[in-house]
C-alpha positions as CSV (number, residue, x, y, z in Angstrom):
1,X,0.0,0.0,0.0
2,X,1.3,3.1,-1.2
3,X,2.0,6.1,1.6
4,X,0.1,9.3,0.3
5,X,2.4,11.9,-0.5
6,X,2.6,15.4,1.9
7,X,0.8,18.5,0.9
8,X,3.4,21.0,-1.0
9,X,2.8,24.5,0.0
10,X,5.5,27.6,-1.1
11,X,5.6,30.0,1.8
12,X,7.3,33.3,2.5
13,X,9.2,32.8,5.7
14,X,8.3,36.2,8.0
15,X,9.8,36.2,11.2
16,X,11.6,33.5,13.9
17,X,9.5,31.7,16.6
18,X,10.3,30.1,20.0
19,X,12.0,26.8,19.7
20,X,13.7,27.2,16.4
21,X,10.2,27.3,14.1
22,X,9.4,29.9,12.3
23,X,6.0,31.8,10.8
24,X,4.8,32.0,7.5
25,X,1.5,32.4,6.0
26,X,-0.3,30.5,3.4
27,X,-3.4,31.9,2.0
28,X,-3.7,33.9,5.0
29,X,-3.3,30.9,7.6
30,X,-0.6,31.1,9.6
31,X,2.3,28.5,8.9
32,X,4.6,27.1,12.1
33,X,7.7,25.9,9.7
34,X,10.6,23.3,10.9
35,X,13.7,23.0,9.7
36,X,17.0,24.8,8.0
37,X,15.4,28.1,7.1
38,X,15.4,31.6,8.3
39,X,13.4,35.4,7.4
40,X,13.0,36.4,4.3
41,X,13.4,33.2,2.7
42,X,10.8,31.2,0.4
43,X,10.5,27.7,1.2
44,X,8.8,24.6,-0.5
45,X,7.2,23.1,2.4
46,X,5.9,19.3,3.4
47,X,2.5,19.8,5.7
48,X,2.8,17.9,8.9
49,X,-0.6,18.7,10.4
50,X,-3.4,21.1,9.2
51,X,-5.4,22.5,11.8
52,X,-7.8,24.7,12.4
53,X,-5.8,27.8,13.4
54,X,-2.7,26.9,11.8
55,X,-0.6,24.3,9.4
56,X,2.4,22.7,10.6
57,X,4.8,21.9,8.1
58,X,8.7,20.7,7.6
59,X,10.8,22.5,5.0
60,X,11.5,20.3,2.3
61,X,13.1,22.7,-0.4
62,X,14.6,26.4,0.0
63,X,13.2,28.1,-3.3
64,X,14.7,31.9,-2.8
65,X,17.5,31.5,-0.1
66,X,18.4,34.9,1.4
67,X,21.6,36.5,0.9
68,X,22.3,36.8,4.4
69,X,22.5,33.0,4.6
70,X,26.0,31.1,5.4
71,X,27.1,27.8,4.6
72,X,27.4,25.7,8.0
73,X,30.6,24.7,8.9
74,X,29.6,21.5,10.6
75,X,29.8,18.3,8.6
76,X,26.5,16.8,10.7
77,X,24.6,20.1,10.4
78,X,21.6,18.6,9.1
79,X,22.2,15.2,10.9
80,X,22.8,16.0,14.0
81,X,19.7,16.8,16.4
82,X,21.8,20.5,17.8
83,X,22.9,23.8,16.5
84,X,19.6,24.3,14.2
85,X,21.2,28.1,13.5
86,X,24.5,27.4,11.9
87,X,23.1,28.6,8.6
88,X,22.4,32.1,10.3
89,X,24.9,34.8,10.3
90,X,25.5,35.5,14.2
91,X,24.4,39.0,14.5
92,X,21.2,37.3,12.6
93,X,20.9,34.8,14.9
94,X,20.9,37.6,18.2
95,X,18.5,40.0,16.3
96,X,16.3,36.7,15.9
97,X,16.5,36.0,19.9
98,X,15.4,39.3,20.9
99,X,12.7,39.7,18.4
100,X,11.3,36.0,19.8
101,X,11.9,37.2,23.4
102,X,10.1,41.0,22.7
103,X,7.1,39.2,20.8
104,X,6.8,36.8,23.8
105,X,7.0,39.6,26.4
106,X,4.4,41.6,24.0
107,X,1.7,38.8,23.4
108,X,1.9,36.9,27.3
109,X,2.4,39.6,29.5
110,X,1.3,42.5,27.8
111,X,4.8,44.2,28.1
112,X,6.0,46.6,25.3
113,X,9.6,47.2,25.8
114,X,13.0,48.1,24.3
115,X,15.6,45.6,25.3
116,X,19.1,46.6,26.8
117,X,22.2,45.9,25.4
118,X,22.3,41.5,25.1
119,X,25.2,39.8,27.0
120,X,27.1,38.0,24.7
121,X,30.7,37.2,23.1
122,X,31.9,37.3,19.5
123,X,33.0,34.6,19.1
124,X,29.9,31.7,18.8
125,X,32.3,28.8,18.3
126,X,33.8,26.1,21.0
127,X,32.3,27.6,24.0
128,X,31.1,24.6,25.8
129,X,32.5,23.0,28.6
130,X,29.7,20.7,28.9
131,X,29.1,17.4,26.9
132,X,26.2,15.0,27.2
133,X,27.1,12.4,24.9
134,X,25.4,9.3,24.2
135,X,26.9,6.3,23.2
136,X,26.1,3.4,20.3
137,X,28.6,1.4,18.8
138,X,30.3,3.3,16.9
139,X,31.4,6.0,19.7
140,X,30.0,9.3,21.6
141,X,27.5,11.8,19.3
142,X,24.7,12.9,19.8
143,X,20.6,11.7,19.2
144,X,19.5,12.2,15.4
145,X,16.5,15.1,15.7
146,X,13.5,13.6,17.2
147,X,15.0,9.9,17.4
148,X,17.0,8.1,19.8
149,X,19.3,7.1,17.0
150,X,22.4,8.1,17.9
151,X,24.7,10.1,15.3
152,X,28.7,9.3,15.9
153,X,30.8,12.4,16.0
154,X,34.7,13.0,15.9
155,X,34.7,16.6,17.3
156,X,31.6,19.2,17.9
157,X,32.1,22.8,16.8
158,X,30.3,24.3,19.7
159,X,32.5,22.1,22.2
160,X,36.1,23.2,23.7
161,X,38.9,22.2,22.2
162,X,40.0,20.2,25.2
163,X,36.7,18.3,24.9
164,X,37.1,17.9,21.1
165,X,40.9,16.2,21.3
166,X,40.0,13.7,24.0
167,X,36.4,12.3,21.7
168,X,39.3,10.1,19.2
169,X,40.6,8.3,22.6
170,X,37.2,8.1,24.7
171,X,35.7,6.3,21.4
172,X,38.4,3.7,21.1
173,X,38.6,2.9,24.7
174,X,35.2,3.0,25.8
175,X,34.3,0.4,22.5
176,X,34.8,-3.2,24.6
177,X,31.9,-1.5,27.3
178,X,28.0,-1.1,27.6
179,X,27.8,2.3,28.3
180,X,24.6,4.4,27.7
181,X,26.1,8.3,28.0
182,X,29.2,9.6,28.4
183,X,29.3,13.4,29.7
184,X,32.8,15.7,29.8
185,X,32.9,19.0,31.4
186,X,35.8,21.6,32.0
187,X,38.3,23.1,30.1
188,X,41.6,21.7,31.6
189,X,41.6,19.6,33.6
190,X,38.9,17.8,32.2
191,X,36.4,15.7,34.2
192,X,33.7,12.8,33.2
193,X,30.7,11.4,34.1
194,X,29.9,7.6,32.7
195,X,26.3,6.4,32.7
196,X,25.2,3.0,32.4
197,X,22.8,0.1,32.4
198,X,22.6,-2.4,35.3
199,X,25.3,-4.3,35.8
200,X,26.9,-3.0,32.4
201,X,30.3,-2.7,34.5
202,X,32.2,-5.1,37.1
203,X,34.0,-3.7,39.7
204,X,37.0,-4.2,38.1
205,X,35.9,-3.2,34.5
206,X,35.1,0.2,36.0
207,X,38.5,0.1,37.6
208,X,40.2,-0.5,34.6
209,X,37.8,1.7,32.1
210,X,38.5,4.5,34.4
211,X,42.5,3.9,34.6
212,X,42.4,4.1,30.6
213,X,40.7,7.6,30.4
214,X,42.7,9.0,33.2
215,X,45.7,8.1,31.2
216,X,44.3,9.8,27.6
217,X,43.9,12.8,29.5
218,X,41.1,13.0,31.7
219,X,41.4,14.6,35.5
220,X,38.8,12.4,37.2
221,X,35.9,10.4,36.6
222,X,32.1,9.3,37.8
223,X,31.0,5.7,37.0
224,X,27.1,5.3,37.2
225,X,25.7,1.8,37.1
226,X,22.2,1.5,37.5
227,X,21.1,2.9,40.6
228,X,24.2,2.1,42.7
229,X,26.5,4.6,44.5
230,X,28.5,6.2,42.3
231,X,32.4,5.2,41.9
232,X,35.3,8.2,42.0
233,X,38.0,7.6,40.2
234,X,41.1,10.7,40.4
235,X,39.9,14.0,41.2
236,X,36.4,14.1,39.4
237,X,36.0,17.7,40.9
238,X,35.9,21.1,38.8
239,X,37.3,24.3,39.3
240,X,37.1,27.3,37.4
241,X,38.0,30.9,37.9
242,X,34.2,32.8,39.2
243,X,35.8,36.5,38.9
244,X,38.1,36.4,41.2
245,X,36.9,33.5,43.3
246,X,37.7,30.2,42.6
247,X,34.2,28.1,42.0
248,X,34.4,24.5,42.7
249,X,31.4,22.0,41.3
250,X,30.9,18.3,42.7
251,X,29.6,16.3,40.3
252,X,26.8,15.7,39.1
253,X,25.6,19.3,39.9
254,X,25.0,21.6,37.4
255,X,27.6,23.8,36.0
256,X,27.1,26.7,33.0
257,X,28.4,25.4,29.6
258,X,29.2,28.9,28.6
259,X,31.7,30.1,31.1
260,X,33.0,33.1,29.4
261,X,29.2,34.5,29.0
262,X,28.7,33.1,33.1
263,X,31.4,35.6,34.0
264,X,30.2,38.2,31.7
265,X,27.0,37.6,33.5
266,X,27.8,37.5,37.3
267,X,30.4,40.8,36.9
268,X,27.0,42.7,35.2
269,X,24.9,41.8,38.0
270,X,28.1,43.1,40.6
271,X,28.2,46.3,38.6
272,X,24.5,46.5,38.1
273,X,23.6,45.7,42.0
274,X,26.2,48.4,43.5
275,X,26.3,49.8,46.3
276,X,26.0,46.7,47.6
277,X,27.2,47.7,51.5
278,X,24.9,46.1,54.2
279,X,22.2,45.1,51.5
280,X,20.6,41.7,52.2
281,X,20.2,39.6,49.2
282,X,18.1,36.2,48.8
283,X,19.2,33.5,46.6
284,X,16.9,31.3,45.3
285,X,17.8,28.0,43.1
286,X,20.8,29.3,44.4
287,X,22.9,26.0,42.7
288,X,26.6,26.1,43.6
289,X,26.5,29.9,44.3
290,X,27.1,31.1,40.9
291,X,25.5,34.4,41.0
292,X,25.6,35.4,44.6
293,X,28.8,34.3,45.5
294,X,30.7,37.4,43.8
295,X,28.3,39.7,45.5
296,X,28.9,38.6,49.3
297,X,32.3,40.8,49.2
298,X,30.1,43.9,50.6
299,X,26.2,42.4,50.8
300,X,25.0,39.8,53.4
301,X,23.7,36.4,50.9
302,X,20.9,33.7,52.3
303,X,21.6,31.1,49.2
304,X,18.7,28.3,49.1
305,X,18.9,25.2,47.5
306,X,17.3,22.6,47.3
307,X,20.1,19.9,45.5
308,X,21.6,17.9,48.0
309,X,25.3,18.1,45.6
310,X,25.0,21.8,45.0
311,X,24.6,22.9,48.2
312,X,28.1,20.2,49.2
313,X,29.7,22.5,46.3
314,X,28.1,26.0,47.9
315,X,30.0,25.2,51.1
316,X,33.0,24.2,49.5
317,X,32.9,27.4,48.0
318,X,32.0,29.7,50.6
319,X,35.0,27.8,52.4
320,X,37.5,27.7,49.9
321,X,37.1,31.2,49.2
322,X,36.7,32.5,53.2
323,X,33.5,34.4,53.0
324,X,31.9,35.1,56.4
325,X,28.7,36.5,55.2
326,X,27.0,33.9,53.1
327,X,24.5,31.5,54.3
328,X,23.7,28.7,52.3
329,X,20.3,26.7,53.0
330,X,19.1,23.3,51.6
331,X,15.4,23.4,50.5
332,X,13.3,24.0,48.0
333,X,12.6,27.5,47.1
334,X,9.1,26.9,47.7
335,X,9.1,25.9,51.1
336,X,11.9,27.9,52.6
337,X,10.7,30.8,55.0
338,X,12.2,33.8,56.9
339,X,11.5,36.6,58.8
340,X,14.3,38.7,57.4
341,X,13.6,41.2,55.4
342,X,15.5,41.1,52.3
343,X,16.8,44.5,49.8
344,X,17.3,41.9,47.0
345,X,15.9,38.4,45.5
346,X,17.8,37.0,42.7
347,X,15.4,34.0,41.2
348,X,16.8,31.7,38.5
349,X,14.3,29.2,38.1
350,X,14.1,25.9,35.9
351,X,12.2,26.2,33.0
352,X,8.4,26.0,34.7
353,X,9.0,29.1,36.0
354,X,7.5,30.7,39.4
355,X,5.1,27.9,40.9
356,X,2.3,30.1,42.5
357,X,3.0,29.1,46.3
358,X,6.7,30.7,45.6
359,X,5.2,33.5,43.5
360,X,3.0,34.6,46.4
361,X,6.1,34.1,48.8
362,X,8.0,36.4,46.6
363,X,5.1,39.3,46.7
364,X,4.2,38.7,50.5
365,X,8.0,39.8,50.7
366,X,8.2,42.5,48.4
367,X,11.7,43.5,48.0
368,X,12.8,46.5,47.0
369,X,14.2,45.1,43.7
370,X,14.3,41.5,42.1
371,X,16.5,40.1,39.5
372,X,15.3,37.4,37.6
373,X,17.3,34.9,35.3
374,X,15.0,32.7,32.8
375,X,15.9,30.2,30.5
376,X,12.5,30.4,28.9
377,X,10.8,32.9,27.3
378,X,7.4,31.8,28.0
379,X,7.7,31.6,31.5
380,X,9.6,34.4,32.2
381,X,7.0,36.7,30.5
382,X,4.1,34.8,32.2
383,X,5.8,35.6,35.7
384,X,6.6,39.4,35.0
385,X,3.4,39.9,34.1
386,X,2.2,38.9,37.7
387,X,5.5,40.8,39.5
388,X,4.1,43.9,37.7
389,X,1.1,44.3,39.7
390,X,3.9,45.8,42.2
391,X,6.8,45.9,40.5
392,X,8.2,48.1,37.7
393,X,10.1,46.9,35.1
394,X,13.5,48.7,34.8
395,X,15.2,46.6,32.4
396,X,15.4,43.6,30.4
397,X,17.8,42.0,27.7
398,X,18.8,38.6,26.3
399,X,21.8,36.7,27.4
400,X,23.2,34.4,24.4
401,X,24.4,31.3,26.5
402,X,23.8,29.1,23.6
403,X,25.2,30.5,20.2
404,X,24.0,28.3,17.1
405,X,20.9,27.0,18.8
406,X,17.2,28.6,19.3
407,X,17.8,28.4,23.0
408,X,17.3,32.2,25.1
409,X,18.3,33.2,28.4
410,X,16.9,36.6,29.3
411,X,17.5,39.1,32.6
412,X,15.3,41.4,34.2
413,X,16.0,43.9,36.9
414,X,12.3,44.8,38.6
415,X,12.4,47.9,41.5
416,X,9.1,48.3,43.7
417,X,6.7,50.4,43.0
């Protein structure tokens, strides 16, 4: 039986939407296109799904390319599930962020506003120090878009070149094992993280497996199997330079892949902040102490988290680095309480957002200023549209963590009203 074939439209590709799509219109319906394309451009595309208010469709064919478009640079552009942008001229690809952030800020909270200056570097190549790989056969790479079909890579053009050198050695000595992901993080030293199935690995083949990385080049590592106890081989912690502090993460807690951009990031908030001098500044999903930790050389930091490894780090940190003024908590955000009044809340949420219990925490204590760091657009408008009922909006821009993918970081500074 034959398969019927896809509806063919040819659509003029307007403007960028959240999650790497992108809007067109087709006899006046709106069109939610996938795939290598970008503004300006018409497109042969494949329909996916026709509904009511919209089509959904795949691009099958670019008809009228623009001339702003590049040729990507990376041999599994195309292939690989990741960097959906490289065929997007960088300044392109910031102007396209903003205009998805400002249309989400205008349509779900109602906000018209010019954005401040983004935070950003130049240079949108090897800036990770972060790689989740997954493992098949043939080596690390990454999952084919919307598959779990892993595609095999030799080096990634988004990763550090320390990360990139060691991917040759992992993939011939990891070849003999079961193993289901293999993550690298730092810049040097390097560190690892190995995940696998249920007795995947002996004792002794973890031993050994471990011995052989830490010989190609590799500081220290974390072997996962199953749900057992971890096993630590070398020195599987990471340090890198916070400012002028030295930031130490115990695996597996989270670290930012972009440091550079991090650093950009917390020495902004320092400069923004001041004078800091007997302020009192809350925390919340505080992590390791990433943004608050270079503010506790004049202002008096409650951090809160609730991630049993982050807050090990947040110690080691506040230790390492002999700051007297810093308390770190472990709990959720929405369950911690206190009767201090705070000048400053920073919130950096996961992608849900505020829940409402913490949003109404957050009013009841009605800072005199909030800073908020979102990884998603959607959310982060939804939630400044509720501060605003007693808050004004002083400023907001995009931070460009992510060069060569659709993802957006914004920041918002809110004062009291």
């Amino acid at each position: 039986m034959e398969t019927e074939a896809a509806v063919k439209l040819t659509v003029k590709v307007e403007r960028p939407a959240h999650r790497g799509m992108f809007i067109g219109r087709h006899e006046g319906k709106v069109v939610m296109i996938s795939g290598p394309t970008m503004p300006g451009e018409t497109v042969e595309v494949s329909v996916a799904n026709d509904k009511k208010d919209y089509i959904s469709a795949e691009v099958s064919k670019i008809l009228e390319p623009s001339p702003e478009r590049v040729e990507p640079p990376c041999k599994y552009v195309g292939i690989c599930g990741g960097c959906r942008y490289q065929h997007i001229p960088y300044s392109v690809q910031v102007k396209m962020k903003e205009e998805i952030l400002k249309d989400s800020l205008r349509r779900l909270a109602g906000i018209e506003t010019e954005l401040e200056e983004p935070i950003l570097r130049d240079i949108p190549w090897h800036y990770r120090l972060r790689a989740q790989f997954s493992v098949s056969e043939g080596g690390v790479g990454f999952h084919k878009r919307g598959t779990n079909e892993v595609i095999n890579v030799d080096k990634c053009l988004i990763m550090n070149e320390g990360i990139n050198e060691l991917i040759p050695k992992i993939n011939i000595i990891i070849k003999p094992y079961r193993i289901k992901e293999f993550h690298i993080t730092g810049i040097q030293p390097l560190i690892a993280k190995i995940i696998t199935r249920k007795k995947a690995l002996t004792k002794l083949q973890a031993a050994t497996l471990a011995s052989d990385l830490i010989d190609c080049g590799l500081a220290g590592i974390y072997i996962f199997v199953g749900e057992n106890e971890p096993q630590a081989f070398g020195d599987p912690h990471l340090t890198l330079d916070l400012l002028d502090l030295k930031y130490t993460i115990l695996p597996p807690s989270f670290v930012q892949c972009n440091w550079k951009v991090n650093n950009d990031v917390a020495e902004f908030l320092v400069k923004k902040l001041e004078p800091l001098q007997g302020k009192k500044i809350l925390d919340l999903f505080s992590g390791a102490g990433n943004f608050s930790l270079p503010l506790a050389a004049s202002a008096e930091i409650t951090a809160v988290e609730g991630n049993e490894n982050a807050i090990k780090s947040a110690i080691h940190n506040v230790e390492t680095n002999d700051i007297k003024n810093y308390t770190v908590v472990q709990s959720p955000a929405e369950k911690f309480s206190s009767d201090k009044k705070f000048d400053i809340i920073i919130l950096d949420p996961p992608r849900p957002g505020l829940r409402k219990k913490l949003m109404k925490k957050v009013l009841r204590m009605a800072p005199d200023k909030i800073v908020y760091i979102s990884c998603n657009p959607a959310t982060f408008s939804r939630d400044l549209k509720i501060l605003s009922e007693i808050y004004e909006l002083e400023s907001v821009r995009m931070i460009d963590f992510f060069p060569q993918t659709f993802h957006i970081e914004s920041l918002a500074f809110l004062t009291l009203k």
